[in-house]
C-alpha positions in Angstrom: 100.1 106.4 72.7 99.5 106.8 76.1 95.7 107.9 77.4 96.3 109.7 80.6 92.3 110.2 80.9 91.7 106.5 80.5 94.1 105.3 82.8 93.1 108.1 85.5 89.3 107.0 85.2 90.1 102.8 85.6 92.9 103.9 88.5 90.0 105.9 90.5 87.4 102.6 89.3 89.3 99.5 90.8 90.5 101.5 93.4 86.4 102.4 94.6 85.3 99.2 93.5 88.6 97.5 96.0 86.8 99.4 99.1 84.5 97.3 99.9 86.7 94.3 99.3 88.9 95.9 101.9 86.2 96.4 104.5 84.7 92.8 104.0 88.0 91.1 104.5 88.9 92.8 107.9 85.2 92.3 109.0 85.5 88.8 108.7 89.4 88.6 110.1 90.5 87.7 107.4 93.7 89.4 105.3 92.9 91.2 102.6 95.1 89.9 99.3 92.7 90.7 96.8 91.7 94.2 98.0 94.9 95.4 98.4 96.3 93.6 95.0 93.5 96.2 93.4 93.9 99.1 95.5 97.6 98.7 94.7 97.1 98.2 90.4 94.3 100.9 91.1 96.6 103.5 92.6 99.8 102.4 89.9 96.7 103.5 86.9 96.2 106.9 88.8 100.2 107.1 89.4 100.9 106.6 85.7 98.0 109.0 84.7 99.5 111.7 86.8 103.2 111.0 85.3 101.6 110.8 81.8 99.8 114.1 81.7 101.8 117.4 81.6 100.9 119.5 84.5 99.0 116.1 86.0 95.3 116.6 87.2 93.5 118.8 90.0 90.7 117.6 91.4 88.3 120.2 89.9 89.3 118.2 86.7 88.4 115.1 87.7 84.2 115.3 86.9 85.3 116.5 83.3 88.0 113.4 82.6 85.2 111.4 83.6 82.7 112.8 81.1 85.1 112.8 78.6 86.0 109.1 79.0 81.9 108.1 79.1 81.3 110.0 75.7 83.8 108.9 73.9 82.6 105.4 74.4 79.2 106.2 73.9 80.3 108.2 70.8 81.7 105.4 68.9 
C-alpha cells in the first residue's frame, strides 16, 4: 500500500534540505549534480503523493499531513 502522506512529507524534506545544496554549488561556480539529483527525487516523492491521493493535497493540508506523519512515528 501506497502512503501518500509519507511520500508528500520526504518529497517537501529532500527537496528543503536540496536548497542550500543548490545555493552553495552556484556560489562556488561550481554545477550543481547533487542538488538537483535531490530536488529532482524530492519533487518525483511530492509528484507521486499528488497522483496517489484522490483529490491530491491543498496547501491548507499540508501542516496537518505533517503532524500526522510526526505522530505516528512517535506513536509507535
Amino acid at each position: 500500500m501506497l502512503d501518500s502522506d509519507l511520500f508528500l512529507v520526504l518529497g517537501i524534506l529532500v527537496s528543503a534540505f536540496a536548497i542550500p545544496g543548490v545555493l552553495s554549488a552556484f556560489a562556488d561556480s561550481r554545477p550543481p549534480r547533487a542538488a538537483t539529483m535531490a530536488v529532482l527525487v524530492g519533487g518525483g516523492l511530492i509528484l507521486l503523493a499528488m497522483y496517489t491521493k484522490p483529490g491530491g493535497y491543498t496547501p491548507g493540508q499540508i501542516p496537518e499531513v505533517f503532524a500526522r506523519i510526526i505522530a505516528r512515528f512517535l506513536n509507535r
